[in-house]
SEDO-86839 format. One record per residue (C-alpha): residue in one letter; x, y, z. Coordinates in Angstrom, 3 decimals, padded with zeros to 6 digits. Layout:
{A, {X, Y, Z}},
...
***
This chain:
{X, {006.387, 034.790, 007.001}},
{X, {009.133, 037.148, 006.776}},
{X, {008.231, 040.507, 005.347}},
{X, {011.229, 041.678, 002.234}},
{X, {012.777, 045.679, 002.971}},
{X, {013.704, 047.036, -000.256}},
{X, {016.938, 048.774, -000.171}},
{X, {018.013, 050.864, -003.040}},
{X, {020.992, 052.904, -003.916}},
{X, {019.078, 055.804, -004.781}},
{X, {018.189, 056.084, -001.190}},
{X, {018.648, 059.556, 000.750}},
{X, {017.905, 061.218, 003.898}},
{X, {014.405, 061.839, 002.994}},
{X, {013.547, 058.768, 002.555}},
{X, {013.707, 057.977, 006.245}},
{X, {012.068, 061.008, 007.305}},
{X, {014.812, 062.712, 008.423}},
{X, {015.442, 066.352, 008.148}},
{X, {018.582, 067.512, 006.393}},
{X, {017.918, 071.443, 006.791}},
{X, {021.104, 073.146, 006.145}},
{X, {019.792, 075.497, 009.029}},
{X, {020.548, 072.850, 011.497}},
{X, {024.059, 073.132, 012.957}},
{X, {027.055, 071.530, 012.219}},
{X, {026.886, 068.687, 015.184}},
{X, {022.665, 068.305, 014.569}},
{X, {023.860, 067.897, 010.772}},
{X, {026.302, 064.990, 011.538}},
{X, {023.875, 063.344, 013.963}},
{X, {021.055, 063.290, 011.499}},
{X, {023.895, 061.906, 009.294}},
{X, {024.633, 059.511, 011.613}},
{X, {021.167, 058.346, 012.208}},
{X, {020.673, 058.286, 008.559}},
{X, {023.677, 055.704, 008.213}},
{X, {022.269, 053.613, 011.033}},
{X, {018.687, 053.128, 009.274}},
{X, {020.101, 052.369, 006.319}},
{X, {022.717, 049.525, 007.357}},
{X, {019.501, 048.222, 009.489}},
{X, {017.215, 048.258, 006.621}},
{X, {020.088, 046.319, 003.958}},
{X, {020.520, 043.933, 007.010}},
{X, {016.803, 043.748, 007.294}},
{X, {016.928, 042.723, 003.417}},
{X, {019.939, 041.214, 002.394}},
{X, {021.312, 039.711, 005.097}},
{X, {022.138, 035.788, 005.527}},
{X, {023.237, 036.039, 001.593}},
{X, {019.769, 037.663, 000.503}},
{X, {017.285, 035.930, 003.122}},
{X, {015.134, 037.314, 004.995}},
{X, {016.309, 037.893, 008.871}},
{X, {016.092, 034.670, 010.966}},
{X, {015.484, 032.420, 007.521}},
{X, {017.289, 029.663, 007.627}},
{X, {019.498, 028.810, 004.595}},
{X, {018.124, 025.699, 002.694}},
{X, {020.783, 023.583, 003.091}},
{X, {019.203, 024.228, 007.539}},
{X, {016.322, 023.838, 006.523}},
{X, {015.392, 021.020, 004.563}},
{X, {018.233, 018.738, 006.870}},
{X, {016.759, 016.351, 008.602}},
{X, {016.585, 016.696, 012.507}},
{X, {019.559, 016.184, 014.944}},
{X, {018.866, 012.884, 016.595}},
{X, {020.367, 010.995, 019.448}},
{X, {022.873, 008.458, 018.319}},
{X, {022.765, 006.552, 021.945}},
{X, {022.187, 002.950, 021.480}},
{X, {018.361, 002.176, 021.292}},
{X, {016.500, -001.275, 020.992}},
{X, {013.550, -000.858, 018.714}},
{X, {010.757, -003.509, 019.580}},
{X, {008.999, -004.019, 016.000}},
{X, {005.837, -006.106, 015.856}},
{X, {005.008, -008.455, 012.822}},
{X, {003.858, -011.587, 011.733}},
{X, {007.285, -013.053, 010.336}},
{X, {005.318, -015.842, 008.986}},
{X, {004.211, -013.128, 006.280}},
{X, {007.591, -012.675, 005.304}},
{X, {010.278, -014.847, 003.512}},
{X, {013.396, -016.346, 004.992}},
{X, {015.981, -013.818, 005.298}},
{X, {013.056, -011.371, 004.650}},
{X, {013.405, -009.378, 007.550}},
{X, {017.250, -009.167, 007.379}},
{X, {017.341, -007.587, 004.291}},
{X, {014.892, -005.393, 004.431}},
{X, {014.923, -004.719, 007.722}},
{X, {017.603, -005.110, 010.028}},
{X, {020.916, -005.112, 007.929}},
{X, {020.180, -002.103, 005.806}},
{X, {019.130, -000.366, 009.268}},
{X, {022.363, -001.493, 011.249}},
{X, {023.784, 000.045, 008.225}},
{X, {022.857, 003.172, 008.153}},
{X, {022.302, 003.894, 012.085}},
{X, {024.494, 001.392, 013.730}},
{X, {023.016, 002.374, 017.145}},
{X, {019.545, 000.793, 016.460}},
{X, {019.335, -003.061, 017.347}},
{X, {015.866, -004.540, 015.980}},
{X, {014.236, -006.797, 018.199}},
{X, {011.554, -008.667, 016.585}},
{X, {007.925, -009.607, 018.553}},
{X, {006.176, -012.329, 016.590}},
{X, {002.695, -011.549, 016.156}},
{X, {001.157, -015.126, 015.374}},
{X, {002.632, -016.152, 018.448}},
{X, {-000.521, -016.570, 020.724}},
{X, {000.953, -014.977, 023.443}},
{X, {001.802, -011.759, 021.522}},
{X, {-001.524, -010.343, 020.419}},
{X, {-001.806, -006.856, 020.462}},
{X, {-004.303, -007.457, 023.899}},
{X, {-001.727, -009.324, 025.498}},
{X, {001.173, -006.922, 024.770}},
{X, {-000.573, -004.051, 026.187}},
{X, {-001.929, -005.963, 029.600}},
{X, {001.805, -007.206, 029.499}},
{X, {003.167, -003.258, 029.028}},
{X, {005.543, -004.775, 026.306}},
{X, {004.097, -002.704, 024.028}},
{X, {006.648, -002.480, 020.751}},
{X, {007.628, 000.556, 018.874}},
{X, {006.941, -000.357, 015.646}},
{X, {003.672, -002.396, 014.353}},
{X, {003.506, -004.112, 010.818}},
{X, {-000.361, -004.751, 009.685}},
{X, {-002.011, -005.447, 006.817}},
{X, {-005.019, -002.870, 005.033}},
{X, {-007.779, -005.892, 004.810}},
{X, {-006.971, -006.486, 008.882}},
{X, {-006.096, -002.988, 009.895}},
{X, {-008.867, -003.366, 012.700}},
{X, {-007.191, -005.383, 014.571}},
{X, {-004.471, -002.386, 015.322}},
{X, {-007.105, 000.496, 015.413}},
{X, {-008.434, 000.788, 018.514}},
{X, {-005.621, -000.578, 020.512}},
{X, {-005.218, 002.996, 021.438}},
{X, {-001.575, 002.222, 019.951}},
{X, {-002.219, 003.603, 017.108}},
{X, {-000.918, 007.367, 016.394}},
{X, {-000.881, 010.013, 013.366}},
{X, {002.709, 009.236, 011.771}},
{X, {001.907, 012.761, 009.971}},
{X, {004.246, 015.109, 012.391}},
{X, {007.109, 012.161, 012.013}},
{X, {006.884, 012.865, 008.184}},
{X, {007.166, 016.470, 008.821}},
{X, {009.904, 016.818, 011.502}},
{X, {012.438, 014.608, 008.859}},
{X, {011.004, 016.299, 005.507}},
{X, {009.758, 012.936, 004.121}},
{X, {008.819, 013.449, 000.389}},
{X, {005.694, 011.620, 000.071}},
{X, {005.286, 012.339, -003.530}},
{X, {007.930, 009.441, -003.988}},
{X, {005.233, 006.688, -002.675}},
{X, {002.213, 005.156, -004.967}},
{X, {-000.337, 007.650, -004.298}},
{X, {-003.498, 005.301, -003.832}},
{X, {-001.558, 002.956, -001.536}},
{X, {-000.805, 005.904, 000.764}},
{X, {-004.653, 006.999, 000.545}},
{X, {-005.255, 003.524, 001.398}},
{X, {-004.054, 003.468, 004.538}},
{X, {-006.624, 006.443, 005.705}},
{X, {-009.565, 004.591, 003.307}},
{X, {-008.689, 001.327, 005.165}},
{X, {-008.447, 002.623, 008.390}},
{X, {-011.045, 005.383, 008.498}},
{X, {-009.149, 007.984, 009.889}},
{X, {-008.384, 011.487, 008.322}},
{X, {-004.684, 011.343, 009.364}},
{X, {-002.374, 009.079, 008.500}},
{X, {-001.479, 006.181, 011.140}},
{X, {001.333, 004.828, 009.328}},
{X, {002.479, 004.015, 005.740}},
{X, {002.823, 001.361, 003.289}},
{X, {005.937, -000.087, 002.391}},
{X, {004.542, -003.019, -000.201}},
{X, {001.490, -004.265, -001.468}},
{X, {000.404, -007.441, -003.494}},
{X, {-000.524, -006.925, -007.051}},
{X, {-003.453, -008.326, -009.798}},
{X, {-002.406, -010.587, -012.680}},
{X, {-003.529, -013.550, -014.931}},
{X, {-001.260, -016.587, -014.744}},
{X, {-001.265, -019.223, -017.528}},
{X, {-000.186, -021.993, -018.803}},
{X, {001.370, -021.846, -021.832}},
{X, {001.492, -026.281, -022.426}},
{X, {-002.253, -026.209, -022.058}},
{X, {-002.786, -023.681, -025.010}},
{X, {-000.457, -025.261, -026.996}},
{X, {-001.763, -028.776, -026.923}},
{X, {-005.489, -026.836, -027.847}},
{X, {-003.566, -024.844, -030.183}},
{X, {-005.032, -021.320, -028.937}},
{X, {-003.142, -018.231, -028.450}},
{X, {-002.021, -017.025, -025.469}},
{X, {-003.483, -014.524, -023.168}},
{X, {-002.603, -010.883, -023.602}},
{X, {-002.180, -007.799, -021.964}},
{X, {-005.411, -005.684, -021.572}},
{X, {-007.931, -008.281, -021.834}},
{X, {-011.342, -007.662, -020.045}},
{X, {-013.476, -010.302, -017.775}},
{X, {-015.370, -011.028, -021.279}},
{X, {-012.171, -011.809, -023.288}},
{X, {-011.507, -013.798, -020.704}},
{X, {-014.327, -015.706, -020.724}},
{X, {-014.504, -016.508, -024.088}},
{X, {-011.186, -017.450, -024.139}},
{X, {-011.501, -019.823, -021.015}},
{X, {-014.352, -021.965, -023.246}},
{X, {-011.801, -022.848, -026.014}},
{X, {-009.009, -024.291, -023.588}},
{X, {-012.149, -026.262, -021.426}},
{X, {-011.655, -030.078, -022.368}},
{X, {-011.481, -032.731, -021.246}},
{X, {-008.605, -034.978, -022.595}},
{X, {-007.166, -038.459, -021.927}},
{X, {-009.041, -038.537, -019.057}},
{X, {-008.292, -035.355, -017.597}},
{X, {-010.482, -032.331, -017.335}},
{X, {-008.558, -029.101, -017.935}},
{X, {-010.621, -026.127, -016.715}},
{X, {-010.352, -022.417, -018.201}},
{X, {-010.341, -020.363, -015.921}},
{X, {-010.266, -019.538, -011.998}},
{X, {-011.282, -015.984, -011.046}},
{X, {-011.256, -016.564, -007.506}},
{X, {-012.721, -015.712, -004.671}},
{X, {-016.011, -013.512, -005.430}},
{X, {-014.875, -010.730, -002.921}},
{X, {-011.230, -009.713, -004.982}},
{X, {-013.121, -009.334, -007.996}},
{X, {-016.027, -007.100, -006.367}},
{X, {-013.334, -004.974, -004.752}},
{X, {-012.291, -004.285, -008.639}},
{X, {-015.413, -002.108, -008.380}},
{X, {-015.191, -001.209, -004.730}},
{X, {-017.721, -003.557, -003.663}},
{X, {-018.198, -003.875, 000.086}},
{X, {-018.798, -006.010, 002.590}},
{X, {-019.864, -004.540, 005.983}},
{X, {-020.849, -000.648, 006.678}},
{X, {-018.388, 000.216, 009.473}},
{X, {-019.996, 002.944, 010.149}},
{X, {-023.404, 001.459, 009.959}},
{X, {-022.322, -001.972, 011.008}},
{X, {-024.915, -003.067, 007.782}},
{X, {-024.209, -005.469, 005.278}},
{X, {-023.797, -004.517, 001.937}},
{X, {-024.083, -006.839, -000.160}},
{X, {-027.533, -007.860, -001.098}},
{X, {-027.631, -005.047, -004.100}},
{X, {-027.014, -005.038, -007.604}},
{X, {-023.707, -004.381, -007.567}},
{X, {-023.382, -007.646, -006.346}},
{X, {-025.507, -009.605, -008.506}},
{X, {-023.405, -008.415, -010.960}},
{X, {-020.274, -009.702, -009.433}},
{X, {-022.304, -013.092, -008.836}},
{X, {-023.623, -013.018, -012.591}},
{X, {-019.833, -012.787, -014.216}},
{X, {-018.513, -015.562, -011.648}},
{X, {-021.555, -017.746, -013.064}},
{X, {-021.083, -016.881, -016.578}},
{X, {-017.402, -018.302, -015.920}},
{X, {-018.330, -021.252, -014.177}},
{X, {-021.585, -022.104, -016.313}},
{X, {-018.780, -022.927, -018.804}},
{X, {-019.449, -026.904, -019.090}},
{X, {-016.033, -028.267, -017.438}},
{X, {-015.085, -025.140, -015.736}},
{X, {-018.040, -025.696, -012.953}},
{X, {-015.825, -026.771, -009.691}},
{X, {-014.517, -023.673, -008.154}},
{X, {-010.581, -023.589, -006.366}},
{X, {-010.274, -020.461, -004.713}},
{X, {-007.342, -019.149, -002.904}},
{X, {-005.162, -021.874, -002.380}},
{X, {-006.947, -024.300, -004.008}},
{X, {-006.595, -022.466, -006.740}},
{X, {-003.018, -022.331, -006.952}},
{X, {-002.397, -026.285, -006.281}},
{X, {-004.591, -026.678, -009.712}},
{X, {-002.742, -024.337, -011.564}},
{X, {001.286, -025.288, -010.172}},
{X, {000.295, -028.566, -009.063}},
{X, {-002.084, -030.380, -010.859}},
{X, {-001.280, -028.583, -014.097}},
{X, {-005.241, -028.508, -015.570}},
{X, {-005.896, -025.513, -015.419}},
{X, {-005.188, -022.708, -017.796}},
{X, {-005.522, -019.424, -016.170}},
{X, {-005.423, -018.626, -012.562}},
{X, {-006.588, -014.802, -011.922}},
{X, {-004.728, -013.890, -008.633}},
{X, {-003.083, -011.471, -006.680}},
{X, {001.293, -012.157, -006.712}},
{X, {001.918, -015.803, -007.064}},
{X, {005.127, -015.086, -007.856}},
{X, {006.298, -017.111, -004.624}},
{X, {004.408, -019.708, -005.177}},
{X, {006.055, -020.371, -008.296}},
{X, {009.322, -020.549, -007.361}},
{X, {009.988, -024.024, -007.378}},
{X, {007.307, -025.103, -010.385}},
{X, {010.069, -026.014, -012.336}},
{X, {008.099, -028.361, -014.809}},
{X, {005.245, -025.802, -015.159}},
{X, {005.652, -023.585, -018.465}},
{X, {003.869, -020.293, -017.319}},
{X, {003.880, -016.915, -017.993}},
{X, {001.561, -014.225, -016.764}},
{X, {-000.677, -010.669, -018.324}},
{X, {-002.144, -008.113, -016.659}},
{X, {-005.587, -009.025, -014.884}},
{X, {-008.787, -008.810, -016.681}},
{X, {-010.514, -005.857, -016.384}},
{X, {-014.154, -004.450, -016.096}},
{X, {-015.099, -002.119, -019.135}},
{X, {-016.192, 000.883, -017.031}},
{X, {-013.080, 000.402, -015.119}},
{X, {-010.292, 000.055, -017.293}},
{X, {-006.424, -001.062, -016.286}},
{X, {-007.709, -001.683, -012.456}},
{X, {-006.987, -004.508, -010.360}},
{X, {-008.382, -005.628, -007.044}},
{X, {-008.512, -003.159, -003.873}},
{X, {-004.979, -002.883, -002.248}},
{X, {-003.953, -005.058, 000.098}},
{X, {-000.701, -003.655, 001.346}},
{X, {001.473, -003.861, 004.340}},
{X, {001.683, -000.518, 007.088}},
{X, {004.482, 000.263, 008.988}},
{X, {003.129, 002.089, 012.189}},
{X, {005.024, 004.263, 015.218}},
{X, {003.627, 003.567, 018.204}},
{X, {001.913, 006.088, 020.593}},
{X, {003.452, 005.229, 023.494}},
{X, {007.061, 004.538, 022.000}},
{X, {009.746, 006.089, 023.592}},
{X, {012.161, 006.269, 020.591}},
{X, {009.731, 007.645, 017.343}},
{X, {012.205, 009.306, 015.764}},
{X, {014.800, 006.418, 015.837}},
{X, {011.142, 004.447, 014.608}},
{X, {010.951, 006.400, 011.823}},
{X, {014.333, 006.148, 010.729}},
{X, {013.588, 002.631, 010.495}},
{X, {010.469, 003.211, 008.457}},
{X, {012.113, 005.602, 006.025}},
{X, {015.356, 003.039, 005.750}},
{X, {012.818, 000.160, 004.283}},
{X, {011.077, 002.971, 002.049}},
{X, {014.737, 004.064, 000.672}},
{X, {015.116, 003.682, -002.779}},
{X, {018.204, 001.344, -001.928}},
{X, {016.089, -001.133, 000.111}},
{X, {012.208, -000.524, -002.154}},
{X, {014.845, -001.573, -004.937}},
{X, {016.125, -004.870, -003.550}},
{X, {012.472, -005.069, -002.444}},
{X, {011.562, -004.936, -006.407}},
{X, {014.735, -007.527, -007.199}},
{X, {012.956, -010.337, -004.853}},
{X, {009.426, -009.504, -006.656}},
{X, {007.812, -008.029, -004.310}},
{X, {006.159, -004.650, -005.009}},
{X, {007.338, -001.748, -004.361}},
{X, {005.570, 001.693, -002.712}},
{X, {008.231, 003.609, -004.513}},
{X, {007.075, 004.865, -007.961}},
{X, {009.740, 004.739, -009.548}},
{X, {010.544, 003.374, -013.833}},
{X, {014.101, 001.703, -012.195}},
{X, {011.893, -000.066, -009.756}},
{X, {009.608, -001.881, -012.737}},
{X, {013.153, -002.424, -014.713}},
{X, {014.735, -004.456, -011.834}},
{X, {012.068, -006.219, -010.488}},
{X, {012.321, -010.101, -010.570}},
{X, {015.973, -009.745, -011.385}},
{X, {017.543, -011.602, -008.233}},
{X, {014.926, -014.862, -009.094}},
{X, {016.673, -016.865, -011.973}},
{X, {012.481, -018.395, -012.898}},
{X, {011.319, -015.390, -013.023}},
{X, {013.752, -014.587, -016.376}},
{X, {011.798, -014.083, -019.638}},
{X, {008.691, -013.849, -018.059}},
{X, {006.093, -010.916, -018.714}},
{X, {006.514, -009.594, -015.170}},
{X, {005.798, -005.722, -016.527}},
{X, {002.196, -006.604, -015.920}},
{X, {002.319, -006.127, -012.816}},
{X, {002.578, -002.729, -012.996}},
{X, {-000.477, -002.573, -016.065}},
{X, {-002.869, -002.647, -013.072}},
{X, {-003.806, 000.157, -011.130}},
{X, {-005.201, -001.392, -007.861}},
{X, {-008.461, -000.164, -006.552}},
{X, {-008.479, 002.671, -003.049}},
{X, {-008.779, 000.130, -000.383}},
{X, {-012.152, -000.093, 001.307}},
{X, {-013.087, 000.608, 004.837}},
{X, {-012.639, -002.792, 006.643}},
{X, {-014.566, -003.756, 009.909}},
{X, {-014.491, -006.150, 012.382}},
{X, {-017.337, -008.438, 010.712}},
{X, {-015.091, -008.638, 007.421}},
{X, {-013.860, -011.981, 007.980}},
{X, {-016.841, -013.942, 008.407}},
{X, {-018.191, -011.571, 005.700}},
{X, {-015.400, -012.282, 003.364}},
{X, {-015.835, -016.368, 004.076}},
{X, {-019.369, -016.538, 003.277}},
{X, {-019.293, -014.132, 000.012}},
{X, {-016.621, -016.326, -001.360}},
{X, {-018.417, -019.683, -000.826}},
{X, {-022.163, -018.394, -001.328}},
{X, {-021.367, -018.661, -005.297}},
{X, {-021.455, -022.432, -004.945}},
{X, {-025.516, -023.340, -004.314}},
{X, {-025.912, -021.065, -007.255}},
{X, {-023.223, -023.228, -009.477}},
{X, {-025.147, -026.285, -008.774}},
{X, {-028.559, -024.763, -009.486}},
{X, {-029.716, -025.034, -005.948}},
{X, {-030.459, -021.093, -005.607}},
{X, {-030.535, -018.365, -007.540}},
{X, {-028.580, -015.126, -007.400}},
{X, {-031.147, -013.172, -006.008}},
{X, {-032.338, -015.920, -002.861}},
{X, {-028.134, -016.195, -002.273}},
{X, {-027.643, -012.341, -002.109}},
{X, {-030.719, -012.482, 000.801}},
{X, {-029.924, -015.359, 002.111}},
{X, {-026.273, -013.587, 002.380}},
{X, {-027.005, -010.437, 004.116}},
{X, {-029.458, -012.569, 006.791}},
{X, {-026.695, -014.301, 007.872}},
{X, {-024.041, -011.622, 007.569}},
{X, {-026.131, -009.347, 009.821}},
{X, {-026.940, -012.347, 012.565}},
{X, {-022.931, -012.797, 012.822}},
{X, {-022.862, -008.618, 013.448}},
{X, {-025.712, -008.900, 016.054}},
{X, {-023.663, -011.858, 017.743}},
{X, {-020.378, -010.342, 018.024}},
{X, {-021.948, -006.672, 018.736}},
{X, {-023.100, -008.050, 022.083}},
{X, {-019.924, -009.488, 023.253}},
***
């Protein structure tokens, strides 16, 4: 902190301490002069100088510029599953908006669901890439790789405004990963919504869906489009798998701390009792999940709502299926929030040799230009923003007329802390609803029967 010297032009001699006795002779009188005139240019430099700032402040314009980096050609190894992505995907939000803005960095992609580049077998090979893409619900795989690093002093060395990113999907990526720093950050992240469609309400003659509905609403409504029909059975509603809705509430699976289940609790059962309730609905009793799900709903056309994370995609070529979508159904005590967030983190590498030119990278997908074209293609942006909920769907022709501004109703849910034993966890949560849909347990005997098995699969892998 630099310390402000108040100069005034009511200054004298005195002020300095110095004497101005008219004793003193002639040649003392105009050295005490002298020195006067010295401490006072010193003390207006001390003040004023560098137009008003403080000595050895930098002017803004220095100090809020980003740092001088070398413009020497680099190759930036960047680590993803590209099966996640889109065609052209990675092109346009990746490598032609970078090439455009720092023509020295070439991207060279390393496939991650390519069985000989997991993260294990990178390292062993020292091919260890700059840049790592994961995903919060499978963050474990990356931490602990010793690869991962606090992206916190990148942020601060190029005066990245944070305050421009969705606040709970940056906090997400410390919730998810259990660290206190942040190891990277989010550049898009899947949203909650209600799909329907709109042929199957109209030939029941019941209104749509709306905006704002809660699990009850939806419920109710779900029993008046249930029928069966000219031989076809048209179910309700799909709420999917049992763990998306629990993370609505922040419902875990696994301790990772602990390494304890955690799901043989009330919370729980009251997951387990809505799903019932749903599926209790006489028709509605064969559950799709996931997938399955979707083939019912763009396929098969029998079912009336599908609530699901961003099917947009999927959609894309359901030409014959009249849709629309609302914002997902929401629990009473949590109003307006969707499931946990599932987003994808851009990392910097600990052992990279080229951060900074990594982080250019990083900031050039979370530019407005390239969050925006993000938005266009319906994906969902980090970048709060009201331009980025006016152009999204706008370069996908089927996505015209439809309600897409609910998916930004829903607030999703602070990612949980994930562990190791979440996927088997995850698997048997979603499918232990079923014995209880055909009457063969109840809710209580499933949630046991649950965390038995749950904590065998812990004690398995624990000792490998």
């Amino acid at each position: 902190m630099f310390r402000d010297y108040p100069a005034s032009s009511q200054s004298t001699g005195d002020d300095f301490g110095i004497l101005t006795n008219t004793k003193l002779g002639e040649t003392d009188m105009k050295m005490n002069r002298m020195a006067a005139l010295s401490l006072l240019l010193f003390a207006t430099a001390c003040s004023s100088g560098n137009d008003g700032k403080s000595a050895g402040e930098q002017p803004a314009a220095e100090k809020n510029a980003p740092p001088q980096v070398s413009t020497e050609p680099v190759t930036i190894k960047f680590a993803l599953s590209m099966g996640w992505l889109g065609p052209d995907e990675f092109q346009k939000y990746v490598e032609e908006p970078v090439k455009k803005r720092y023509p020295y960095i070439t991207i060279e992609p390393i496939d991650l669901s390519k069985p000989e580049n997991g993260f294990d077998k990178l390292m062993a090979a020292g091919n260890i890439p700059d840049l790592v893409m994961t995903a919060s619900p499978i963050i474990y795989r990356f931490v602990g790789t010793g690869m991962e690093d606090s992206i916190e002093p990148l942020i601060k060395k190029f005066n990245f405004d944070l305050s421009r990113l969705n606040p709970v999907a940056v906090e997400s990526v410390k919730s998810a990963s259990l660290q206190n720093n942040l190891i990277g950050l989010p550049w898009t992240m899947h949203f909650s919504a209600l799909y329907f469609n709109k042929d199957i309400f109209d030939k029941f003659g019941v209104p749509y869906p709306k905006d704002g509905m809660t699990w009850e609403e939806a419920r109710e409504l779900a029993k008046k489009v249930t029928r069966s029909e000219g031989g076809v059975q048209y179910r309700g509603l799909e709420p999917d798998k049992a763990t998306r809705v629990a993370s609505v509430l922040s419902y875990g699976l696994v301790d990772p701390v602990t390494e304890k289940p955690t799901v043989n609790n009330d919370n729980w059962k009251k997951i387990f009792e809505l799903l019932k309730s749903i599926y209790d609905i006489p028709g509605n009793n064969t559950p799709r999940l996931a997938g399955g799900g979707t083939d019912q709903f763009k396929k098969e056309q029998t079912l009336a709502m599908l609530a699901s994370n961003n099917n947009l995609p999927n959609l894309k070529d359901a030409q014959d299926l009249n849709w629309d979508l609302v914002q997902y159904p929401s629990f009473k005590e949590r109003p307006n929030t969707g499931m946990q967030v599932d987003e994808w983190i851009l990392h910097v590498t600990a052992q990279s040799k080229y951060k900074d030119q990594a982080f250019q990278v990083i900031s050039t997908i979370l530019s407005d230009e390239v969050q925006t074209e993000v938005a266009r293609n319906a994906r969902l942006p980090i970048v709060k923003s009201s331009n980025m909920e006016q152009e999204f769907g706008k370069n996908l022709a089927y996505l015209q007329g439809k309600n897409v501004k609910a998916a930004f109703m829903t607030t999703p849910a602070k990612a949980l802390p994930v562990s190791v034993y979440d996927s088997f966890a995850d698997g048997y949560m979603s499918n232990a609803i079923v014995p209880i849909i055909k009457g063969e347990k109840d809710i209580n005997s499933a949630l046991r029967e649950a965390e038995e098995q749950i904590s065998k699969n812990i004690e398995t892998n624990r000792q490998k």
